[in-house]
C-alpha positions as CSV (number, residue, x, y, z in Angstrom):
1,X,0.0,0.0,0.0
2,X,1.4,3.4,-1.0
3,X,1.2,6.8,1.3
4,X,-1.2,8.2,-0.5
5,X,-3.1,4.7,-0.2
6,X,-2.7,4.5,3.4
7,X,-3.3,8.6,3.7
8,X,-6.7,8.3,1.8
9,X,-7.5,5.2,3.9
10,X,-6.8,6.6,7.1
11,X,-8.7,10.0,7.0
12,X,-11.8,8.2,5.8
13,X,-11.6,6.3,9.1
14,X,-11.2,9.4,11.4
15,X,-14.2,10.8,10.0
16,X,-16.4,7.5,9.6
17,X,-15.5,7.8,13.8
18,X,-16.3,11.2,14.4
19,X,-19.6,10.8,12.6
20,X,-20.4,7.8,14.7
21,X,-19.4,9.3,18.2
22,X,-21.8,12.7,16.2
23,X,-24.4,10.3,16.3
24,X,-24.2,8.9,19.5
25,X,-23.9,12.1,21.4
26,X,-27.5,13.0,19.3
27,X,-29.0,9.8,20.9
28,X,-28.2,10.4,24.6
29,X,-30.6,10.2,26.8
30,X,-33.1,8.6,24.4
31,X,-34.4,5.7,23.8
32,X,-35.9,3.4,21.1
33,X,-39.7,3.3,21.1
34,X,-41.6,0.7,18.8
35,X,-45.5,1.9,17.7
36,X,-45.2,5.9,18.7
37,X,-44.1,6.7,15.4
38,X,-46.4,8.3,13.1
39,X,-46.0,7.6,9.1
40,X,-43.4,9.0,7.9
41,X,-41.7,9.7,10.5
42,X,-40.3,6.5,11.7
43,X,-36.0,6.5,12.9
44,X,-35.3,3.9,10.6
45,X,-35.3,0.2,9.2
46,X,-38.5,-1.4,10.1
47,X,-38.1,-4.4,12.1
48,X,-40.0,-6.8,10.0
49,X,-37.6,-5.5,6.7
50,X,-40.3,-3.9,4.7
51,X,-37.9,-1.0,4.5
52,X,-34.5,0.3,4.9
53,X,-34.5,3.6,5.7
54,X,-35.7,6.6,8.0
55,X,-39.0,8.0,7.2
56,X,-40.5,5.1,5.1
57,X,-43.0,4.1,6.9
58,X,-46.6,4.0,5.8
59,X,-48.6,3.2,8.8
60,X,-49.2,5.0,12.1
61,X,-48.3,3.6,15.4
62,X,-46.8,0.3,13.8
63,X,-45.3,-2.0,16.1
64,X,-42.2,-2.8,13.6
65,X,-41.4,1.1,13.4
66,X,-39.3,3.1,15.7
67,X,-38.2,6.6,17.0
68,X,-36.1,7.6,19.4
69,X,-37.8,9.1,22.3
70,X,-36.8,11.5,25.5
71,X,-36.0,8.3,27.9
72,X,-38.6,7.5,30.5
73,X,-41.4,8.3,28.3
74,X,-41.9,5.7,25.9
75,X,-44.4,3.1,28.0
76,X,-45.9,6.7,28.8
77,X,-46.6,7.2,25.3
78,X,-48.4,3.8,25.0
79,X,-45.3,2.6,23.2
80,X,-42.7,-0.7,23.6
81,X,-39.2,-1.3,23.9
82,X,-39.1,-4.3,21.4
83,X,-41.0,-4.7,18.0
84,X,-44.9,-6.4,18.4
85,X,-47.0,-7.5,15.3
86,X,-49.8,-4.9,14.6
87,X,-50.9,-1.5,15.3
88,X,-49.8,0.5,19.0
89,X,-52.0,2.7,20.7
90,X,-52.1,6.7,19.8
91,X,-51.2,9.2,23.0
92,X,-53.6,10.3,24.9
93,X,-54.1,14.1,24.2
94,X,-53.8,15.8,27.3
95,X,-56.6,18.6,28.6
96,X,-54.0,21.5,27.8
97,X,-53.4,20.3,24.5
98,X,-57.6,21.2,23.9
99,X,-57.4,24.1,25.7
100,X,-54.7,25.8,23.7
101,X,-57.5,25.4,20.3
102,X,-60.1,27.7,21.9
């Protein structure tokens, strides 16, 4: 292998790492929340394989689509750690949220 080779090789590495650690500093605090997710809207692959990628999902509240939620709320928010066959239950709107459409 050359320098250049080994140059190329090397900087492609430092910044495949610094996206990574980007990405993992994004995600603290959060956690993974199967059936919240609304079409469209989902964090990424579902977990059946119906799709690859972020914001292909089709169906709201499906249990094999994720997003990453504010940690401690996602059983709040009628959701589940883990993937579940059908359809999760929507939040609860709370009484402020009708108050603030008078």
């Amino acid at each position: 292998m050359d320098k250049l080779t080994l140059a190329a090789a090397v900087a492609g590495a430092v910044a495949m790492a610094g996206n990574a650690a980007s990405a993992a500093d994004a995600s603290k605090g959060k956690e993974k929340c199967y059936g919240v997710a609304v079409a469209g809207e989902n964090g990424c692959a579902s977990a059946d394989g119906s799709h690859a990628c972020a914001g292909m999902s089709s169906i709201d509240y499906s249990g094999q689509e994720w997003v990453l939620v504010e940690g401690g709320t996602c059983e709040k928010m009628g959701g589940k750690f883990e993937a579940f066959p059908g359809i999760g239950k929507p939040p609860e709107k709370s009484p402020s949220d009708n108050s603030a459409k008078k």
